[in-house]
Residue frames as qw, qx, qy, qz and C-alpha x, y, z in Angstrom:
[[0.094, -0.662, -0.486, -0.563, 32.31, -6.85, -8.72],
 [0.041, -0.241, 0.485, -0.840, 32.32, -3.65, -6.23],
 [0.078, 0.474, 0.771, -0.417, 29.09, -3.43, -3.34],
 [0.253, 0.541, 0.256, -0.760, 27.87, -0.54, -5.59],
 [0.301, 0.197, -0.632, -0.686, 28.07, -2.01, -9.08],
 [0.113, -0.109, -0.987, 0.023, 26.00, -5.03, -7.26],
 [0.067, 0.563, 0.445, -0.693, 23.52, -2.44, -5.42],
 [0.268, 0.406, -0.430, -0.760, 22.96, -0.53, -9.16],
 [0.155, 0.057, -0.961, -0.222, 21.94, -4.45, -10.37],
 [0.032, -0.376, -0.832, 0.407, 19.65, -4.67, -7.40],
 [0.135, 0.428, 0.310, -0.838, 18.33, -1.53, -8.21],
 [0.380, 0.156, -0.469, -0.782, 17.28, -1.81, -11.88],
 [0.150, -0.277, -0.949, 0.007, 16.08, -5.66, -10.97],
 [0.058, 0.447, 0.699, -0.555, 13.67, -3.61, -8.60],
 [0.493, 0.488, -0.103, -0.712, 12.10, -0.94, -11.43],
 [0.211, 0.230, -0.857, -0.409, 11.95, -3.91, -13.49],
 [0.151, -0.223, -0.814, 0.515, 9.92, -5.43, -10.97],
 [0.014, 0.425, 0.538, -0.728, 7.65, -2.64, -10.61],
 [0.229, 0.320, -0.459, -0.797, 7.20, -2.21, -14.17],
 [0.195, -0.099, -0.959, -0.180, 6.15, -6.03, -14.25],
 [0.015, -0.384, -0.807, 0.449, 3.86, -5.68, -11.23],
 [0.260, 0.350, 0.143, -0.889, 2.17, -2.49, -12.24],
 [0.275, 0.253, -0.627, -0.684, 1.48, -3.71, -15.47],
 [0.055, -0.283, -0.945, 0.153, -0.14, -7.14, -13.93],
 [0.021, 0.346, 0.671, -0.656, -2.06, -5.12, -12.01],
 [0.288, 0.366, -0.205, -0.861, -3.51, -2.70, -14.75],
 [0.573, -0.058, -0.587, -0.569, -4.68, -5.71, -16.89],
 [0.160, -0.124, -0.962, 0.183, -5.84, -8.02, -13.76],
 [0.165, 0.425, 0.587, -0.669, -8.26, -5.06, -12.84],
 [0.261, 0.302, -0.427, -0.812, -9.17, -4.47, -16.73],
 [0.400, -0.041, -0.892, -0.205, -9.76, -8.30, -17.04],
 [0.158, -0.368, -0.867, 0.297, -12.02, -8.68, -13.92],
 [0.287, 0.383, 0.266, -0.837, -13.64, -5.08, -13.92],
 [0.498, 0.139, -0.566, -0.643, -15.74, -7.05, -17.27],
 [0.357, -0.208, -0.908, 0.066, -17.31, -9.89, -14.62],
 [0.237, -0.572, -0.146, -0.772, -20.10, -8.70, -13.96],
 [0.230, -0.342, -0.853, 0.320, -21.98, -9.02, -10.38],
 [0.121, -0.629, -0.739, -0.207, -25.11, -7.21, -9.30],
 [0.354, -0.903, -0.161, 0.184, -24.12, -4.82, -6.57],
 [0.520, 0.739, -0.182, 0.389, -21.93, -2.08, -6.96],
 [0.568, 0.176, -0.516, 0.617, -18.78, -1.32, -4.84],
 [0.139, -0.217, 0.574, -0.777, -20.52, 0.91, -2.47],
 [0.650, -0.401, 0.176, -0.621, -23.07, -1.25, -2.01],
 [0.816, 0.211, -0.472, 0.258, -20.51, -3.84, -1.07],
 [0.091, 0.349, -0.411, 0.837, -18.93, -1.29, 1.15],
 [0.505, -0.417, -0.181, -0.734, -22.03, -1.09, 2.52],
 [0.881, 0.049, -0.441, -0.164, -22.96, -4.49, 2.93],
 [0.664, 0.108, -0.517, 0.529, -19.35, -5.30, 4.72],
 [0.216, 0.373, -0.393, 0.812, -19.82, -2.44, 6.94],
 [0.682, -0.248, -0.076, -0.684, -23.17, -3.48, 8.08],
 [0.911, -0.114, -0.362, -0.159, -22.39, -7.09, 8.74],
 [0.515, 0.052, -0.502, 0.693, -19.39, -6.32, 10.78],
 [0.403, -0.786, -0.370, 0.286, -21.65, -3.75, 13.13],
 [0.435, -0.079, 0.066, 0.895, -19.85, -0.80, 11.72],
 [0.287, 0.636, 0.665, 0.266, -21.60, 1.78, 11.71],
 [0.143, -0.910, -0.082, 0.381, -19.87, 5.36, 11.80],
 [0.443, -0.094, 0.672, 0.586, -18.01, 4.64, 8.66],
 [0.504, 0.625, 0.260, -0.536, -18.89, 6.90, 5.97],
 [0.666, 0.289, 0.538, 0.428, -18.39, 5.94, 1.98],
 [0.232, 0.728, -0.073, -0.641, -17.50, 8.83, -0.18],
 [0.751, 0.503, 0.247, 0.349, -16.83, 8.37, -4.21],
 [0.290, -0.734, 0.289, 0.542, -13.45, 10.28, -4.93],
 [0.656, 0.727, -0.098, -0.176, -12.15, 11.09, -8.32],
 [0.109, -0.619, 0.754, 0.189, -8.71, 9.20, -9.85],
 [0.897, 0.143, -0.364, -0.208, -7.97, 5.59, -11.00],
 [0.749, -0.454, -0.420, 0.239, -7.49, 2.90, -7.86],
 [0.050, 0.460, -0.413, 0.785, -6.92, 6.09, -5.94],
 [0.733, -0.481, -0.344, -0.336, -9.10, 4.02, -3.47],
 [0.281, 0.278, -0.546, 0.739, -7.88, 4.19, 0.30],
 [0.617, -0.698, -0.362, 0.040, -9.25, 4.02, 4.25],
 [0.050, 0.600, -0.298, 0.741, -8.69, 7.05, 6.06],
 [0.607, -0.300, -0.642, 0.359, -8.79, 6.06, 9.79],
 [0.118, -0.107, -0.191, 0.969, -8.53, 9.75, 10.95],
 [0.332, 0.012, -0.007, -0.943, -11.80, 10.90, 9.44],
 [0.413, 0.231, 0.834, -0.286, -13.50, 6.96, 9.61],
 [0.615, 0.568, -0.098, -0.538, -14.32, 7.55, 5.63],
 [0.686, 0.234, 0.681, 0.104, -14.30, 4.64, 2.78],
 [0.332, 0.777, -0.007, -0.534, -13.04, 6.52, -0.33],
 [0.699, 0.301, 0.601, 0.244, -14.00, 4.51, -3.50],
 [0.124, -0.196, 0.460, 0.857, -12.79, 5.94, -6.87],
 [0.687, 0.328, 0.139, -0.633, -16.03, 6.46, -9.23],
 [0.662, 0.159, -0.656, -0.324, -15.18, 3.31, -11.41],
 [0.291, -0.042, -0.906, 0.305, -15.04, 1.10, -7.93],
 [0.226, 0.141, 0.539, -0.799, -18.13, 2.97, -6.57],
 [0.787, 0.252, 0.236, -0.511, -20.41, 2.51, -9.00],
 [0.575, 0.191, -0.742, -0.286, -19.31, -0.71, -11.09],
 [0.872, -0.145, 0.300, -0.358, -21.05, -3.79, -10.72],
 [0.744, 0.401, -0.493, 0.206, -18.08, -6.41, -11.47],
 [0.890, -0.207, -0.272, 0.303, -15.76, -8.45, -9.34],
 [0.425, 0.298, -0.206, 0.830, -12.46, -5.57, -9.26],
 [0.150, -0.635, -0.137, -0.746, -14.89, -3.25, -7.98],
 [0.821, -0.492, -0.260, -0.132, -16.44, -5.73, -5.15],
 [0.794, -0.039, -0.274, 0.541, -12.91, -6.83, -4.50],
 [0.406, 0.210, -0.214, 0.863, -11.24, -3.05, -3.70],
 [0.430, -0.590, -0.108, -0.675, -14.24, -2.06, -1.99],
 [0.857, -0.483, -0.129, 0.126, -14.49, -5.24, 0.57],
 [0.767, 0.080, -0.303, 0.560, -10.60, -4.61, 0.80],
 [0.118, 0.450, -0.058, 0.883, -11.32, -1.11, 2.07],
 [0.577, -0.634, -0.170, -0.486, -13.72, -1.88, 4.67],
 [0.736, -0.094, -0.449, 0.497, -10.87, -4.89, 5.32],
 [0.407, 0.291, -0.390, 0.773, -9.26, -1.86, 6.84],
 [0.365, -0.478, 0.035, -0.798, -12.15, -0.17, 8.44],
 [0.942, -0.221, -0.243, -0.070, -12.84, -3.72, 10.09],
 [0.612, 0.093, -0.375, 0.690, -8.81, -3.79, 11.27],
 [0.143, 0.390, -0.244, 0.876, -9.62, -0.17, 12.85],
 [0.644, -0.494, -0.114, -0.573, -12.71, -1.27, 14.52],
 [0.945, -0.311, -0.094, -0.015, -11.33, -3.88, 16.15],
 [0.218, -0.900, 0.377, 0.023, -7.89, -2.13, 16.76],
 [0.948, 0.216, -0.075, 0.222, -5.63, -4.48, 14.65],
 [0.652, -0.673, -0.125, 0.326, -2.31, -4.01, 15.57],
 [0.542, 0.003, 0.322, 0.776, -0.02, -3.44, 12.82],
 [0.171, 0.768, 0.450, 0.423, -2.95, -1.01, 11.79],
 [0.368, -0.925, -0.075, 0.063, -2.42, 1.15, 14.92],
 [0.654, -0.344, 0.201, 0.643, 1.57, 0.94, 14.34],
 [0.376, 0.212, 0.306, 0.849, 1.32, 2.39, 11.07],
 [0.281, -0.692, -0.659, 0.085, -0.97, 4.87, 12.31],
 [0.597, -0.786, -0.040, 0.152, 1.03, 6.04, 14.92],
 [0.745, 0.116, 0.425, 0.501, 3.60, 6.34, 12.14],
 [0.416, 0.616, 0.623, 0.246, 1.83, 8.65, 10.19],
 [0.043, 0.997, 0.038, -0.043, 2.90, 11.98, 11.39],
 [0.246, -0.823, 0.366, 0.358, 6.47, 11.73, 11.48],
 [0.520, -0.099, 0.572, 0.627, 6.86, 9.82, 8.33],
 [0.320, 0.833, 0.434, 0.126, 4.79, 12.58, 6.76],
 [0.044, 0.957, -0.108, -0.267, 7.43, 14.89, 7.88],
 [0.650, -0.338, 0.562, 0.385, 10.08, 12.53, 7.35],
 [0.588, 0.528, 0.502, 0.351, 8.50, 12.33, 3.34],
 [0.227, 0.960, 0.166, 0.011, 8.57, 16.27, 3.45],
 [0.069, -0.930, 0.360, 0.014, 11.96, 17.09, 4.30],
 [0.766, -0.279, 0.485, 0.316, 14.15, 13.55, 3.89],
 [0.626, 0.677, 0.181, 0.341, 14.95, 14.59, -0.28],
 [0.152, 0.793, -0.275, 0.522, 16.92, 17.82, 0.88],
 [0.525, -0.720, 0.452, -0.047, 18.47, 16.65, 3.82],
 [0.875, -0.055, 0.349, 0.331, 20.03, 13.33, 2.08],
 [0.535, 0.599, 0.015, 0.595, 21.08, 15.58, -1.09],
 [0.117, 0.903, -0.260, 0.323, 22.58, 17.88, 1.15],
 [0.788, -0.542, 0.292, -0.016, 23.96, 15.84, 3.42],
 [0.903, -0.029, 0.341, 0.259, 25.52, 14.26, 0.76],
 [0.366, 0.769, 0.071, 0.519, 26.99, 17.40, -0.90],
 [0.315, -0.755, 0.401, -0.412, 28.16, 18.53, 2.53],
 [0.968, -0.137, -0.205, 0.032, 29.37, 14.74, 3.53],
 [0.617, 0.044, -0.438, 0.652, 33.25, 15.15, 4.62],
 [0.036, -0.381, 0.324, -0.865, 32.34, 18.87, 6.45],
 [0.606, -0.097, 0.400, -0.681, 28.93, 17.80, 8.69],
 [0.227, 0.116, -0.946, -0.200, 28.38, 13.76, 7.99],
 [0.253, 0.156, 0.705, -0.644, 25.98, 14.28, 11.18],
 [0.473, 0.373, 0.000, -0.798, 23.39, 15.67, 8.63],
 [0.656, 0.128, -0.434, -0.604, 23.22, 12.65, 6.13],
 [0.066, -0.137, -0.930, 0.334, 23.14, 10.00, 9.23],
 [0.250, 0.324, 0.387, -0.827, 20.03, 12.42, 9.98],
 [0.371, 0.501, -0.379, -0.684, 18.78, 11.06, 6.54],
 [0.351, -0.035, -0.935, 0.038, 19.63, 7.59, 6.73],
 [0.173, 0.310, 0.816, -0.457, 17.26, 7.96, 10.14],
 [0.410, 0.355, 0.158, -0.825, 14.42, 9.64, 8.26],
 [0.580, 0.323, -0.502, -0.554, 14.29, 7.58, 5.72],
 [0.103, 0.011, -0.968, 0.226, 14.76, 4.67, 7.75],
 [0.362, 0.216, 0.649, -0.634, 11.33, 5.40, 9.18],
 [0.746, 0.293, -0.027, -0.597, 9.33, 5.67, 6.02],
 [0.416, 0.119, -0.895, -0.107, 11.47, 2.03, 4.90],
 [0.202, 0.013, 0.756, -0.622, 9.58, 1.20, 8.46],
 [0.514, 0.410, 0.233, -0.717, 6.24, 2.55, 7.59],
 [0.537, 0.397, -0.422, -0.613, 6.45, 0.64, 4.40],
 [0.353, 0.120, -0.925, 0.073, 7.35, -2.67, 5.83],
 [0.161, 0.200, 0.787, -0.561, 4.03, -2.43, 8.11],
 [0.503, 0.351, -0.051, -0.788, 2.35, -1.74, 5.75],
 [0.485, 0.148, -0.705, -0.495, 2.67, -4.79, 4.06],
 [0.071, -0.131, -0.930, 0.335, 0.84, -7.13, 6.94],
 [0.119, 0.379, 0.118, -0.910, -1.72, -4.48, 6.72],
 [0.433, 0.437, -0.371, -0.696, -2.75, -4.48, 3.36],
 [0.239, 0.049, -0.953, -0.182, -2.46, -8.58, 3.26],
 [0.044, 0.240, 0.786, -0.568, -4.75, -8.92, 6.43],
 [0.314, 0.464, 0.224, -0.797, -7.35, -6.58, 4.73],
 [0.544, 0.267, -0.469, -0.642, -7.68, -8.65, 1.58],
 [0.134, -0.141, -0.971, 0.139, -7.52, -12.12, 3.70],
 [0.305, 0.312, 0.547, -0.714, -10.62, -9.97, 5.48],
 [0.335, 0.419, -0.153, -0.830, -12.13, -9.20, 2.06],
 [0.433, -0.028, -0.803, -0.409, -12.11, -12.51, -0.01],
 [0.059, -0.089, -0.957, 0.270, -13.28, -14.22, 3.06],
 [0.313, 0.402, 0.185, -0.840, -16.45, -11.61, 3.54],
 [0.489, 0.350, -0.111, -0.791, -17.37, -11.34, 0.26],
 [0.463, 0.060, -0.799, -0.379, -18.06, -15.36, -0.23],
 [0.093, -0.202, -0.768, 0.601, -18.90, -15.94, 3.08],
 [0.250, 0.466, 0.160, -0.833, -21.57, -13.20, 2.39],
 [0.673, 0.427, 0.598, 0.084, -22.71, -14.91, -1.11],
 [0.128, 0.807, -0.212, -0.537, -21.18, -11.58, -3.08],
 [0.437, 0.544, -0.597, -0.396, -19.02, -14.02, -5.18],
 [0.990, 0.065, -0.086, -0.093, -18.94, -17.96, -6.04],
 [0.623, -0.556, 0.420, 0.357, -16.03, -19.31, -5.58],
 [0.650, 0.516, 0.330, 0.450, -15.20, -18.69, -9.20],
 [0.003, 0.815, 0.224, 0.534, -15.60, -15.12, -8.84],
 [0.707, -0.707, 0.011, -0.008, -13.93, -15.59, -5.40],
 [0.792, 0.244, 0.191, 0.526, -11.05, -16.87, -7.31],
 [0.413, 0.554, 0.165, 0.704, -10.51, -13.45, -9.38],
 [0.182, -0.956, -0.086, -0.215, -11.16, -11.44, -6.67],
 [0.712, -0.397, 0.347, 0.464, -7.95, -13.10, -4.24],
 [0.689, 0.320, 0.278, 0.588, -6.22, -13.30, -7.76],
 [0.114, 0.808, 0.178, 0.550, -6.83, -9.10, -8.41],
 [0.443, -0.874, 0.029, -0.199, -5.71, -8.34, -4.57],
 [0.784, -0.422, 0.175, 0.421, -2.87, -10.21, -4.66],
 [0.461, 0.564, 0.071, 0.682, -1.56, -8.31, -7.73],
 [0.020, 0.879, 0.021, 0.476, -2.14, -5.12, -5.59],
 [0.858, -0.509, -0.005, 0.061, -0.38, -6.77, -2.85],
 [0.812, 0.262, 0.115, 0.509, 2.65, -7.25, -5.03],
 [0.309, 0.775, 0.010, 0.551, 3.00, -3.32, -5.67],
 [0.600, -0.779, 0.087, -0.160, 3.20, -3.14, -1.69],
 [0.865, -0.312, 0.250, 0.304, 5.98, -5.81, -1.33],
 [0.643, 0.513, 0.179, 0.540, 8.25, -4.09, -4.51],
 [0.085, 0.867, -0.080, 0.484, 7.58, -0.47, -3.10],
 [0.743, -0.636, 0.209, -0.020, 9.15, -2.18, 0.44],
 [0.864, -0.148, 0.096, 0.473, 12.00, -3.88, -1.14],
 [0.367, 0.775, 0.145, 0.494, 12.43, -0.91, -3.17],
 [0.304, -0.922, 0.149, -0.187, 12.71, 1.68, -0.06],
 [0.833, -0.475, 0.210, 0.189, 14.75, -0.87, 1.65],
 [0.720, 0.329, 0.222, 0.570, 17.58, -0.88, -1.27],
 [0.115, 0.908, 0.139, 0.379, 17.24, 2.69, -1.38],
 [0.627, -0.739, 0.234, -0.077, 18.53, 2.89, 2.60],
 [0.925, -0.192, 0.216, 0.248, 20.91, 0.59, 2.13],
 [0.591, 0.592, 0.092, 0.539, 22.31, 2.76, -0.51],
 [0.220, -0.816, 0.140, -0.517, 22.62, 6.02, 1.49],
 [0.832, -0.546, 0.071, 0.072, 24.01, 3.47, 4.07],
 [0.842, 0.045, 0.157, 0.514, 26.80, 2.31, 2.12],
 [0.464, 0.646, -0.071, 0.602, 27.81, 6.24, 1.22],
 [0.278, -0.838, 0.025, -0.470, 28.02, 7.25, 4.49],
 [0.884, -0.374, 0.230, 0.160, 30.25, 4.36, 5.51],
 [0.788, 0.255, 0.075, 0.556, 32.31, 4.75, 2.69],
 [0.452, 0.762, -0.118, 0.449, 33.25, 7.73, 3.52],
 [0.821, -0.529, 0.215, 0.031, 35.21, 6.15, 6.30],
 [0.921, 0.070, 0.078, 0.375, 37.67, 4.54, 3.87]]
């Protein structure tokens, strides 16, 4: 079996993979966003950002589904409108995981500042690495220079994705702990929250192996045309 019929294997395993995970994820946040709990995700947010002494952290409500996300530049919390105003466990759970981060930036976590410090040059890297590999590879025996120059760009966002996942774990370890510590959930309800972050974990650790295959591909043409 060649290295590319094996790589082609790897590759469907991985959308397979991501099909599985998404899919978890869609009913884990269906199945818990029906448990109820009193407060709603921003006043969870709240709550988390208050007890940690945070207080230049604003909450905004933003429009999408789990388009939820900590913006470190502007020091904003931006909950989707089903995680801002539901009162249920999913909600609690992707809210505390969003302060997780605001809590990682207050206290200058480290991997947080790596990917950070990341952020502008795999933004350009995302803007311009598509048309440099396809040309590179369409120009491969006359200028080879150009898809190495491809392999490195893309190398960075495989980077940026593989710090990310310490990141994202650290900020839900921050979150379950919080929100039972805090009395938010029982340990039942503590349960489903962990249970609903690790699913979104999962999509992290797929879209990493994913990139990583990806590189490896673009490696292997750019060696082979050695042979």
């Amino acid at each position: 079996m060649s290295t590319m019929t094996i790589y082609w294997i790897i590759f469907i395993g991985i959308a397979l993979a991501s099909w599985i995970v998404s899919y978890a994820l869609k009913h884990k946040f269906e199945k818990y966003s029906k448990v109820r709990l009193p407060m709603t995700g921003r006043e969870v947010a709240e709550k988390m950002l208050r007890d940690h002494g945070i207080t230049d952290v604003k909450i905004t409500c933003i429009e999408g589904q789990l388009t939820d996300h900590y913006n470190p530049a502007t020091q904003t919390v931006n909950l989707s409108r089903d995680v801002y105003q539901g009162h249920n466990v999913a909600a609690a759970a992707v809210a505390a995981h969003e302060c997780g981060h605001a809590v990682q930036h207050a206290t200058a976590y480290a991997p947080l500042k790596m990917r950070s410090a990341l952020v502008p040059v795999v933004s350009f890297a995302s803007e311009w690495v598509t048309w440099i590999l396809l040309i590179g590879m369409l120009t491969l025996e006359i200028f080879p220079q150009l898809l190495l120059a491809g392999i490195v760009l893309f190398g960075l966002t495989t980077l940026f994705s593989f710090i990310t996942l310490p990141v994202e774990v650290n900020a839900s370890q921050r979150a379950v702990n919080w929100l039972q510590e805090a009395g938010i959930t029982d340990r039942e309800k503590t349960e489903m929250a962990s249970d609903a972050l690790h699913s979104a974990a999962y999509t992290y650790v797929v879209a990493a192996i994913s990139s990583l295959a990806t590189l490896v591909y673009y490696i292997l043409i750019f060696m082979g045309r050695r042979r």
